[in-house]
Chimera marker file (.cmm) of the C-alpha trace (Angstrom):
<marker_set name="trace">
<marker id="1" x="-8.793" y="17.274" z="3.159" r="1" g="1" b="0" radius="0.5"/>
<marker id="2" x="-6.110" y="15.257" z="4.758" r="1" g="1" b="0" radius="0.5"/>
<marker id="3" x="-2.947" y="13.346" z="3.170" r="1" g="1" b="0" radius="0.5"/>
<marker id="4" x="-2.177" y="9.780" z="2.422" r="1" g="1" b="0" radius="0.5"/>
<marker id="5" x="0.203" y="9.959" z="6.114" r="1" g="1" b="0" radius="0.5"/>
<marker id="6" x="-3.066" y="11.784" z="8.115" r="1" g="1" b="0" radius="0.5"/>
<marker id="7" x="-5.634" y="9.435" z="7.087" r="1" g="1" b="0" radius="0.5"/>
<marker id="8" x="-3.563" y="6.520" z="8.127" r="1" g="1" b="0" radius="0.5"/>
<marker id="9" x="-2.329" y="7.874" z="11.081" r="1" g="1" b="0" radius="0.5"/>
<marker id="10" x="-5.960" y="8.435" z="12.112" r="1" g="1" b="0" radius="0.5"/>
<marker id="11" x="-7.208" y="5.324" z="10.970" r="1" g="1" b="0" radius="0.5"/>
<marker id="12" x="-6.426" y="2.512" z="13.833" r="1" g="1" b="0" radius="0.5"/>
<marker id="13" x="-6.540" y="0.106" z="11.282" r="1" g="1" b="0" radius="0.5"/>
<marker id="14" x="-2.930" y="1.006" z="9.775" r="1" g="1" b="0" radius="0.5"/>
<marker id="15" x="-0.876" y="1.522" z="13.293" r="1" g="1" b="0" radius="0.5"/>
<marker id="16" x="1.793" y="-0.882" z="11.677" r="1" g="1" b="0" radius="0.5"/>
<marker id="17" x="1.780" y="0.310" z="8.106" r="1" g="1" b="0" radius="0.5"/>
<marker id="18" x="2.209" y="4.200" z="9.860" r="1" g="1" b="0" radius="0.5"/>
<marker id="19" x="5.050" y="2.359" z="12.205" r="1" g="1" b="0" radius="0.5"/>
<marker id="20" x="6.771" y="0.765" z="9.380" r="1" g="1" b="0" radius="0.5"/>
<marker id="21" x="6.409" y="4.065" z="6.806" r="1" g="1" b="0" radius="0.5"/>
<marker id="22" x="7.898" y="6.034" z="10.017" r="1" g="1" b="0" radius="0.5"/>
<marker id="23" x="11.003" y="3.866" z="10.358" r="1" g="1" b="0" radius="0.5"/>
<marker id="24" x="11.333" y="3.440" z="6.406" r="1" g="1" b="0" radius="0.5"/>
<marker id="25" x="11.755" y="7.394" z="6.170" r="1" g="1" b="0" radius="0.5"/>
<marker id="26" x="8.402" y="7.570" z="3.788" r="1" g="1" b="0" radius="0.5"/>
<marker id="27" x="6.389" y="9.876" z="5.446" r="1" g="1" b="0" radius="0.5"/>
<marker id="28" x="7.904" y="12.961" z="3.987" r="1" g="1" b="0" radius="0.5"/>
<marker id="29" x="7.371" y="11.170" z="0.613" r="1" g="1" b="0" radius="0.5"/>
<marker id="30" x="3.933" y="10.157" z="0.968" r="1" g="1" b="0" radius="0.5"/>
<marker id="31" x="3.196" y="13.673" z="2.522" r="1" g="1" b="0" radius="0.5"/>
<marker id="32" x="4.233" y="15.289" z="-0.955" r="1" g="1" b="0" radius="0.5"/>
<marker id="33" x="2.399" y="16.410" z="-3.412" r="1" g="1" b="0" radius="0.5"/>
<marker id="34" x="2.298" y="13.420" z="-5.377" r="1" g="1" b="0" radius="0.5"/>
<marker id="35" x="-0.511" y="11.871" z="-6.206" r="1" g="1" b="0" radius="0.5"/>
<marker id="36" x="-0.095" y="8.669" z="-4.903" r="1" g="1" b="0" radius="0.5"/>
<marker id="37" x="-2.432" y="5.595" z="-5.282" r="1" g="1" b="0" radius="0.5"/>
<marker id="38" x="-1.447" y="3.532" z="-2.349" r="1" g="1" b="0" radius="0.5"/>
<marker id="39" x="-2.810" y="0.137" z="-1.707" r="1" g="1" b="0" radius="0.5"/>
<marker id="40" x="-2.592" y="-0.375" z="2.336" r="1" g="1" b="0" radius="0.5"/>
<marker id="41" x="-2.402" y="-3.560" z="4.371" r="1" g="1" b="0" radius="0.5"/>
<marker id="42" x="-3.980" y="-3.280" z="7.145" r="1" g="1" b="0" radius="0.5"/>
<marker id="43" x="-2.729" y="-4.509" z="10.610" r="1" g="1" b="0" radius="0.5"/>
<marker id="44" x="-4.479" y="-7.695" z="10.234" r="1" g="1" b="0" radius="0.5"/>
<marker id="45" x="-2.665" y="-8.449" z="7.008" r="1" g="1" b="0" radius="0.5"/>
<marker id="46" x="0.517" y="-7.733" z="8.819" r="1" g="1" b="0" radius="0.5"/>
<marker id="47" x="-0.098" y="-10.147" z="10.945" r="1" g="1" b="0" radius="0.5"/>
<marker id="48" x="-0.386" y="-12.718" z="8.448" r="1" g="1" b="0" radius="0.5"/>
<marker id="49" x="3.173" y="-12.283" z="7.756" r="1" g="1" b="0" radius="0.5"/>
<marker id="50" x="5.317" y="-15.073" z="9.783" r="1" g="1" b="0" radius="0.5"/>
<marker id="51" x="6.097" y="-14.235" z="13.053" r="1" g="1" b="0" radius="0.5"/>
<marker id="52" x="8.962" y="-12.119" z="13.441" r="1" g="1" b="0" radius="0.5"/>
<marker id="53" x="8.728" y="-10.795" z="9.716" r="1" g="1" b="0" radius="0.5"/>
<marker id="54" x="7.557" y="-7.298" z="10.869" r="1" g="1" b="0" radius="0.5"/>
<marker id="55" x="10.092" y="-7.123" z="13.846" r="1" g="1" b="0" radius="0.5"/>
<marker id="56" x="13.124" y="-7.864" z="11.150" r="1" g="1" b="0" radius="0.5"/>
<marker id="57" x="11.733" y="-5.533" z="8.433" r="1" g="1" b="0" radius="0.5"/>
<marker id="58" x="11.557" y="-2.689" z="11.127" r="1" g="1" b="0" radius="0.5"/>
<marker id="59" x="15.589" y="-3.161" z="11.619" r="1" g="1" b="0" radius="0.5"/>
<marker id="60" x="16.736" y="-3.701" z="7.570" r="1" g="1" b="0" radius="0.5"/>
<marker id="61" x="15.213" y="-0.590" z="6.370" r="1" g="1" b="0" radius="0.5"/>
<marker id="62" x="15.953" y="-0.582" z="2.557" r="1" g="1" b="0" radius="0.5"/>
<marker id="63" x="14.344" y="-4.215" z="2.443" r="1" g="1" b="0" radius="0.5"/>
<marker id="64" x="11.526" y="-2.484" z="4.610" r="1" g="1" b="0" radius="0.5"/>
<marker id="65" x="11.278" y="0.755" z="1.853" r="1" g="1" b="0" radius="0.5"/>
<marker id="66" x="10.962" y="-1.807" z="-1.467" r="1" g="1" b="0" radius="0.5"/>
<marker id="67" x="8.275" y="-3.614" z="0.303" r="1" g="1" b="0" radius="0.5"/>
<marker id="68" x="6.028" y="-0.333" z="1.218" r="1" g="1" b="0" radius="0.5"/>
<marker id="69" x="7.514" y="1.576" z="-2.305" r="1" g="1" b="0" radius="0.5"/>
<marker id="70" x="5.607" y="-2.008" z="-3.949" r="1" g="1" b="0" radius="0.5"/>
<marker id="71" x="2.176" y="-0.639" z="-2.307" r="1" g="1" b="0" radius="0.5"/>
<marker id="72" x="2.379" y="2.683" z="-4.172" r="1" g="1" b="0" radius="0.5"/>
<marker id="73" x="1.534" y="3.880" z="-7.662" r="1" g="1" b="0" radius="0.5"/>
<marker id="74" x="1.733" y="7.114" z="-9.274" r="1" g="1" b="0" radius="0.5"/>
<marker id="75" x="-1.192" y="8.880" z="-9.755" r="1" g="1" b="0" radius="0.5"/>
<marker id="76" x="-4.340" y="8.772" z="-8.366" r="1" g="1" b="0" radius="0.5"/>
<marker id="77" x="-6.419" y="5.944" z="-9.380" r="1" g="1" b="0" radius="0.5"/>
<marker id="78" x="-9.630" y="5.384" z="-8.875" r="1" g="1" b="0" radius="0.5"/>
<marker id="79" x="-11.379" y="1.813" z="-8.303" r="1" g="1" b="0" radius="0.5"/>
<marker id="80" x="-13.156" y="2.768" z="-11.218" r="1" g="1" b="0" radius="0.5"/>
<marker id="81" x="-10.163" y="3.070" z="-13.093" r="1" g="1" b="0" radius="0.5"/>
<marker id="82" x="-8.282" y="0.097" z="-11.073" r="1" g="1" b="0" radius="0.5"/>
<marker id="83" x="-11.019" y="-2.849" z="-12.138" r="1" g="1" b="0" radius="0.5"/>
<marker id="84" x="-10.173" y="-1.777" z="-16.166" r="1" g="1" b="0" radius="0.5"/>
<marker id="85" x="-6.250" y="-2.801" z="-15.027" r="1" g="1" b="0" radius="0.5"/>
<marker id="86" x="-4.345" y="-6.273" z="-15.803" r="1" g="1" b="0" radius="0.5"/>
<marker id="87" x="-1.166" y="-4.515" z="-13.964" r="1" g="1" b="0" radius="0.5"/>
<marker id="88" x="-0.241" y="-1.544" z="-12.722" r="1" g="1" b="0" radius="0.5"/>
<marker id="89" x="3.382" y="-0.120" z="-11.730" r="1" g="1" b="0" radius="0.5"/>
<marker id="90" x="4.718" y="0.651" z="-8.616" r="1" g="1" b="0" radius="0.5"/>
<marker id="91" x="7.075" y="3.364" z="-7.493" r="1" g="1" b="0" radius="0.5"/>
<marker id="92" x="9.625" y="0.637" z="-6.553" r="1" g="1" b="0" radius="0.5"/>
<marker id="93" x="9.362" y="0.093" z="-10.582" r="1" g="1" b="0" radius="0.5"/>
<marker id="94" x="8.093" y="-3.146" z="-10.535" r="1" g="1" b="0" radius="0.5"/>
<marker id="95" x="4.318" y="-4.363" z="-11.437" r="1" g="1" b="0" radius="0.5"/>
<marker id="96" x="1.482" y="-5.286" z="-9.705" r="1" g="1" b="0" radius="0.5"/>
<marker id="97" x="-1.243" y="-7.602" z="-10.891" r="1" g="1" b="0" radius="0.5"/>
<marker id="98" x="-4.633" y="-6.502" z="-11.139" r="1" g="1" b="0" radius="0.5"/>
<marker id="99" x="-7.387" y="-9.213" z="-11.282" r="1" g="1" b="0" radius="0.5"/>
<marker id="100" x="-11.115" y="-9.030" z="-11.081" r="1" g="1" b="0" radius="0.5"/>
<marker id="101" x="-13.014" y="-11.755" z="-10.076" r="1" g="1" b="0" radius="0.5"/>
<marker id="102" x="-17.053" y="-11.747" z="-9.403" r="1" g="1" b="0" radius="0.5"/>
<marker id="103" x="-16.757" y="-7.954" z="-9.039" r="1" g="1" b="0" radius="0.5"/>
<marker id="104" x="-14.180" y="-8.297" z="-6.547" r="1" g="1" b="0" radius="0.5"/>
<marker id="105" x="-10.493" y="-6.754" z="-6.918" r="1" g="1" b="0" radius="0.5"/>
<marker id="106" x="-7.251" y="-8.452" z="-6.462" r="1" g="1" b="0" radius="0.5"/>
<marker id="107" x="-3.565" y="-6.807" z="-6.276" r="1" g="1" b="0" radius="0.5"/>
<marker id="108" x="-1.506" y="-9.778" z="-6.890" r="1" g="1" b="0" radius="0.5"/>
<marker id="109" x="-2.549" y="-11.839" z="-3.833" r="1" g="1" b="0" radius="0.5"/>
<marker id="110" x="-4.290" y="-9.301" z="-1.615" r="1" g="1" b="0" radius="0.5"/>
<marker id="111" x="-7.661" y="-8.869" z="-2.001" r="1" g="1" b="0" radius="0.5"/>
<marker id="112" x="-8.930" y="-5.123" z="-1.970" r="1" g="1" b="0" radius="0.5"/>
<marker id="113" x="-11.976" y="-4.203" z="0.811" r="1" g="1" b="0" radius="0.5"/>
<marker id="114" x="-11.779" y="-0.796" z="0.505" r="1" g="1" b="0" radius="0.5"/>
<marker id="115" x="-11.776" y="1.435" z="-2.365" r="1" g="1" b="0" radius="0.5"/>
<marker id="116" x="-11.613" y="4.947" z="-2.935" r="1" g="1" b="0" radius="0.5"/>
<marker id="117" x="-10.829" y="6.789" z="0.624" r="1" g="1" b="0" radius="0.5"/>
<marker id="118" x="-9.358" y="9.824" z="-1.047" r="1" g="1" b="0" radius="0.5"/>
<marker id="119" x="-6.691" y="12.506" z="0.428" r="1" g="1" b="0" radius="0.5"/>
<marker id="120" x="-5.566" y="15.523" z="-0.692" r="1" g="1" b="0" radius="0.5"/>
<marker id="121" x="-2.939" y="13.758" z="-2.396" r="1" g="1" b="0" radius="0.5"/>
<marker id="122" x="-4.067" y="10.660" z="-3.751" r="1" g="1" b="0" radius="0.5"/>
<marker id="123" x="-6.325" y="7.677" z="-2.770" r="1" g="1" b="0" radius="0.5"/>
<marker id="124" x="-6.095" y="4.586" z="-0.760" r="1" g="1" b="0" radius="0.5"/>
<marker id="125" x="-7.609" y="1.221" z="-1.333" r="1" g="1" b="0" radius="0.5"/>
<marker id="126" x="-7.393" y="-1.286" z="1.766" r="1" g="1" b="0" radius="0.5"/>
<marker id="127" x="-5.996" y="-4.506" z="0.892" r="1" g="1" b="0" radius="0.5"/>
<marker id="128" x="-6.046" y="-7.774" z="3.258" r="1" g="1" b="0" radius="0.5"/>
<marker id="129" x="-2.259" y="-8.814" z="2.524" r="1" g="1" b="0" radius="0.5"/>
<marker id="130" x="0.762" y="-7.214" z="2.814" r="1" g="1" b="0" radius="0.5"/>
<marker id="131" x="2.695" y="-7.469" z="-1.077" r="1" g="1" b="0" radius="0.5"/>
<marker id="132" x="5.934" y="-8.695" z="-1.080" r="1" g="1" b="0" radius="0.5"/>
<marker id="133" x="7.812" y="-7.702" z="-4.761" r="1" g="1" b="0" radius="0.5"/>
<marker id="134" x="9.559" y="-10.397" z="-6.678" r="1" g="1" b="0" radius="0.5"/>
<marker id="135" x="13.083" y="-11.262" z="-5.350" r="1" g="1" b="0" radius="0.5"/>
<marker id="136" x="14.951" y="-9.993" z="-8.585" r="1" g="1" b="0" radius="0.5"/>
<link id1="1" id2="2" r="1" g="1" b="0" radius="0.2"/>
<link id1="2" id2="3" r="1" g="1" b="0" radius="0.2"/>
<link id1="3" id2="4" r="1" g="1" b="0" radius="0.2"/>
<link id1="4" id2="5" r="1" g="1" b="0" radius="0.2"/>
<link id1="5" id2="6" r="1" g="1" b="0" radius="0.2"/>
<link id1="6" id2="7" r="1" g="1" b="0" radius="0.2"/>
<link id1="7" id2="8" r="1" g="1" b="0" radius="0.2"/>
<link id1="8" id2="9" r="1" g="1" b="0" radius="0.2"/>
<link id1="9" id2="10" r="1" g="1" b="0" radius="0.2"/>
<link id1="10" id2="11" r="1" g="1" b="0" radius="0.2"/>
<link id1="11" id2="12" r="1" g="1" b="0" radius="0.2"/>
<link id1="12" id2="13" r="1" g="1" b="0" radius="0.2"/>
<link id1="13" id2="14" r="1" g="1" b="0" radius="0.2"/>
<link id1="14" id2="15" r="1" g="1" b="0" radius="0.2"/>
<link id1="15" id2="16" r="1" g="1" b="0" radius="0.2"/>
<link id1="16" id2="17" r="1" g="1" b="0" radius="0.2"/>
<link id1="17" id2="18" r="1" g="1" b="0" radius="0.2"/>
<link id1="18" id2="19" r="1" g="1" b="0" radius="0.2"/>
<link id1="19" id2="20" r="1" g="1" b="0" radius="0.2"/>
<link id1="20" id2="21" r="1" g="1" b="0" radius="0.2"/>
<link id1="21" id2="22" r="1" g="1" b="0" radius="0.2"/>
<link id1="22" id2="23" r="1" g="1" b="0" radius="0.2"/>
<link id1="23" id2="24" r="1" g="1" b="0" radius="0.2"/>
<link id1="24" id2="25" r="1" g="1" b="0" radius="0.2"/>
<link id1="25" id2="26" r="1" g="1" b="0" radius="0.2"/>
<link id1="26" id2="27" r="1" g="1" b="0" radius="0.2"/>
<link id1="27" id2="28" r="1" g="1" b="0" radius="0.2"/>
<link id1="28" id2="29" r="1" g="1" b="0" radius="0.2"/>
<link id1="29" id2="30" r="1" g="1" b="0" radius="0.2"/>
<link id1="30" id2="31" r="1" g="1" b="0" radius="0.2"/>
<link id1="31" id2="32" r="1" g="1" b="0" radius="0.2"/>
<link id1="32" id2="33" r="1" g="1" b="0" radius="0.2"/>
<link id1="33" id2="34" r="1" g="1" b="0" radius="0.2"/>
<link id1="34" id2="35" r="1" g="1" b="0" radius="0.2"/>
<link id1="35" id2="36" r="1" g="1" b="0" radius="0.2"/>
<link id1="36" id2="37" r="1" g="1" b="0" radius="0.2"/>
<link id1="37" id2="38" r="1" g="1" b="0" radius="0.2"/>
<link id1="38" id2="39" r="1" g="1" b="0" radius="0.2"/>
<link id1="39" id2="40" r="1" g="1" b="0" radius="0.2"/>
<link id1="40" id2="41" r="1" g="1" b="0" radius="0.2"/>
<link id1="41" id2="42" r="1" g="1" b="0" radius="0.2"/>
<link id1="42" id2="43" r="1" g="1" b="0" radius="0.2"/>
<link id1="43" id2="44" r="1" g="1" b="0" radius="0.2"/>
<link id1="44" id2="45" r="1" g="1" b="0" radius="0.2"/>
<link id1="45" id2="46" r="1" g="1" b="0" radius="0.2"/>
<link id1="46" id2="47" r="1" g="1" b="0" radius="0.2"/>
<link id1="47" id2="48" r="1" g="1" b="0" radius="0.2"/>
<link id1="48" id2="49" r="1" g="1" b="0" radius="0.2"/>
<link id1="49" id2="50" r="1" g="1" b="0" radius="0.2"/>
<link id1="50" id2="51" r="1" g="1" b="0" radius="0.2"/>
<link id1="51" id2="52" r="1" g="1" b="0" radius="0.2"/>
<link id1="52" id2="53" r="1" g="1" b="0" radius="0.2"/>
<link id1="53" id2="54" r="1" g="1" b="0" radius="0.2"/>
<link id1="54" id2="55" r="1" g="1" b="0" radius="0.2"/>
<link id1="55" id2="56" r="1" g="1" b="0" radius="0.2"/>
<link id1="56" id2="57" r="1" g="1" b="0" radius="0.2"/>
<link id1="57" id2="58" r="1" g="1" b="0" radius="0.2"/>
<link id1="58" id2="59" r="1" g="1" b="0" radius="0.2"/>
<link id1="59" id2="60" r="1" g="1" b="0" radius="0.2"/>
<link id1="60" id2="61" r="1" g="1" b="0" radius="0.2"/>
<link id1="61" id2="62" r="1" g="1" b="0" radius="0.2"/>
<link id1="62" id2="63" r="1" g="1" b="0" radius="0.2"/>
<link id1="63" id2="64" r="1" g="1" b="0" radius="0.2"/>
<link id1="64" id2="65" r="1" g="1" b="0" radius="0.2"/>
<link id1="65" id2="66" r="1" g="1" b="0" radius="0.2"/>
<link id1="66" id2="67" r="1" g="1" b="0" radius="0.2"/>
<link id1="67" id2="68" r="1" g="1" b="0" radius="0.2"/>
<link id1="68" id2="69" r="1" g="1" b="0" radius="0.2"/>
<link id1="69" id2="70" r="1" g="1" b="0" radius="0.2"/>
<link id1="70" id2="71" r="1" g="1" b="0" radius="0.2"/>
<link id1="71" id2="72" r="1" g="1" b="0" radius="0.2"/>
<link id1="72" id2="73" r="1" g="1" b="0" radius="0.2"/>
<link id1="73" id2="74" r="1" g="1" b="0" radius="0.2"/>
<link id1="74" id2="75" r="1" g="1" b="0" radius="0.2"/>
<link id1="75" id2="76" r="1" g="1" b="0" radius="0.2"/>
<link id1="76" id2="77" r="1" g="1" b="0" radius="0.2"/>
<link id1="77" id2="78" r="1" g="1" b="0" radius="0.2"/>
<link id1="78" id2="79" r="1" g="1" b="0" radius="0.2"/>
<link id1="79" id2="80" r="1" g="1" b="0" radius="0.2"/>
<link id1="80" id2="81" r="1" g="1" b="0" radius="0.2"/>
<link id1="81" id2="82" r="1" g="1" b="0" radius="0.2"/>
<link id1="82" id2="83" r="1" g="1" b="0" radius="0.2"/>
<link id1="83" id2="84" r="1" g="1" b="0" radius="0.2"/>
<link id1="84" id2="85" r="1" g="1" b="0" radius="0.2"/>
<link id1="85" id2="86" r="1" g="1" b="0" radius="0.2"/>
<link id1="86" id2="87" r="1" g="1" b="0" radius="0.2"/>
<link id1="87" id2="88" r="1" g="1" b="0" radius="0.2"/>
<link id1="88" id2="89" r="1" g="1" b="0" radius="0.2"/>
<link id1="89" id2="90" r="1" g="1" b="0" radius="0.2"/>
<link id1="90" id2="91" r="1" g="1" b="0" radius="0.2"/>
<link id1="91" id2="92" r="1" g="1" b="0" radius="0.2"/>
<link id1="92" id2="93" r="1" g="1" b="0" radius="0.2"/>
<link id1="93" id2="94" r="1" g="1" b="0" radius="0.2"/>
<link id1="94" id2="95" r="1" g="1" b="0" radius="0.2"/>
<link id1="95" id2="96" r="1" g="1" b="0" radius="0.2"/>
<link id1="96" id2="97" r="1" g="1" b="0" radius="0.2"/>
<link id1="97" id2="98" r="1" g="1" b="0" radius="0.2"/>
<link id1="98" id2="99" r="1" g="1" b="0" radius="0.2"/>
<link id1="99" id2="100" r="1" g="1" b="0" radius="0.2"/>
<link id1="100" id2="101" r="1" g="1" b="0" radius="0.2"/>
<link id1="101" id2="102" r="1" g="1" b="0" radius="0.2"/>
<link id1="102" id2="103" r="1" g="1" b="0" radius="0.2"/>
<link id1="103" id2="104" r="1" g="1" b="0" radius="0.2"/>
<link id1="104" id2="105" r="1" g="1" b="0" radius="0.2"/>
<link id1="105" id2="106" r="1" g="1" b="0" radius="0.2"/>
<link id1="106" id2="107" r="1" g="1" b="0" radius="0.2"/>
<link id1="107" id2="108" r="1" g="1" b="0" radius="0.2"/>
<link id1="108" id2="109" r="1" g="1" b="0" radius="0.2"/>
<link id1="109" id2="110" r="1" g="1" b="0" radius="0.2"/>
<link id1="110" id2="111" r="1" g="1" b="0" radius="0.2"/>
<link id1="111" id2="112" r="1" g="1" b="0" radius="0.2"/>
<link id1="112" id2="113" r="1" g="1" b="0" radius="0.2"/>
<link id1="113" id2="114" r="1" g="1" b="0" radius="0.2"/>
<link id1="114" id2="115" r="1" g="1" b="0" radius="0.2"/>
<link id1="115" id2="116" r="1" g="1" b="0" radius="0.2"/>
<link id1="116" id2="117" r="1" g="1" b="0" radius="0.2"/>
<link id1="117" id2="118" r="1" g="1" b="0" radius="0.2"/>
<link id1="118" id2="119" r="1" g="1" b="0" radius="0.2"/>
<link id1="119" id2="120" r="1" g="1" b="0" radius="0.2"/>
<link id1="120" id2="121" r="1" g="1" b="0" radius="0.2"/>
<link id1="121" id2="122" r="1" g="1" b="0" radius="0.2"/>
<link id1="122" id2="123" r="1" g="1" b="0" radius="0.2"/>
<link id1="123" id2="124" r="1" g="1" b="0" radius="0.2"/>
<link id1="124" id2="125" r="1" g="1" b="0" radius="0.2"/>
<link id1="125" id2="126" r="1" g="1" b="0" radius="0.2"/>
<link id1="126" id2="127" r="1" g="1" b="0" radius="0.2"/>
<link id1="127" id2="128" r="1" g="1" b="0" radius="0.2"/>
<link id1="128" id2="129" r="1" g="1" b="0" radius="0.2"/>
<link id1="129" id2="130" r="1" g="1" b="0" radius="0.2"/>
<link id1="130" id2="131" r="1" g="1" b="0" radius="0.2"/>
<link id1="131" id2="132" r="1" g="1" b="0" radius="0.2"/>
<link id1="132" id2="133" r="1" g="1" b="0" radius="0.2"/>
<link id1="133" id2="134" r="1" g="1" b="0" radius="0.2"/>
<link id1="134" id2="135" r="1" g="1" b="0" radius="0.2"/>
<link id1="135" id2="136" r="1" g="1" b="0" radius="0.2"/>
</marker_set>
């Protein structure tokens, strides 16, 4: 079974996230062990960032490794386990909100549309948005 870094690197629908985990100095981390839950924006949800967001985050690296450390939880949890959530806590050691509306999950503003690809160190669940933690 493949990592958390193989599946996204193989997956053409996280070229960004892989680009911005690469220049964040991540991928050892999310190569580890762990496991890791990691909620991952695809390149469409980057892209709903204002223009020129990505291209700055690329060049201030520690802003760039609290936004990706704010898509990761420890442990491996399962959308089974994610729907019976109100929050859940990053790695960056701030919370996420967890919401479930009509059967359909929410991780503060980012919807999740895919659940449960697992890796041989965690899982990943597909979100629409990119999350952006709390200035303080």
């Amino acid at each position: 079974m493949k990592d958390i870094i193989e599946i996204a690197i193989g997956d053409n629908r996280f070229t960004t996230l892989v680009a911005a985990v690469k220049a964040a100095d991540l991928v050892e981390t999310l190569k580890s062990k762990g496991p890791f839950t990691v909620f991952a924006p695809t390149d469409d949800a980057f892209k709903k960032l204002p223009a020129g967001t990505v291209e700055g985050l690329l060049k201030d690296v520690p802003t760039l490794k609290n936004i990706l450390l704010f898509h990761v939880v420890s442990g491996k949890v399962m959308a089974a386990d994610v729907v019976k959530l109100k929050s859940a806590n990053t790695v960056l050691g701030k919370p996420v909100a967890v919401t479930v509306t009509n059967g359909k999950v929410s991780v503060n503003d980012a919807n999740v549309v895919i659940t449960d690809i697992e890796a041989s160190n965690g899982v990943i669940h597909v979100i629409d948005s990119v999350l952006l933690p709390p200035k303080s």
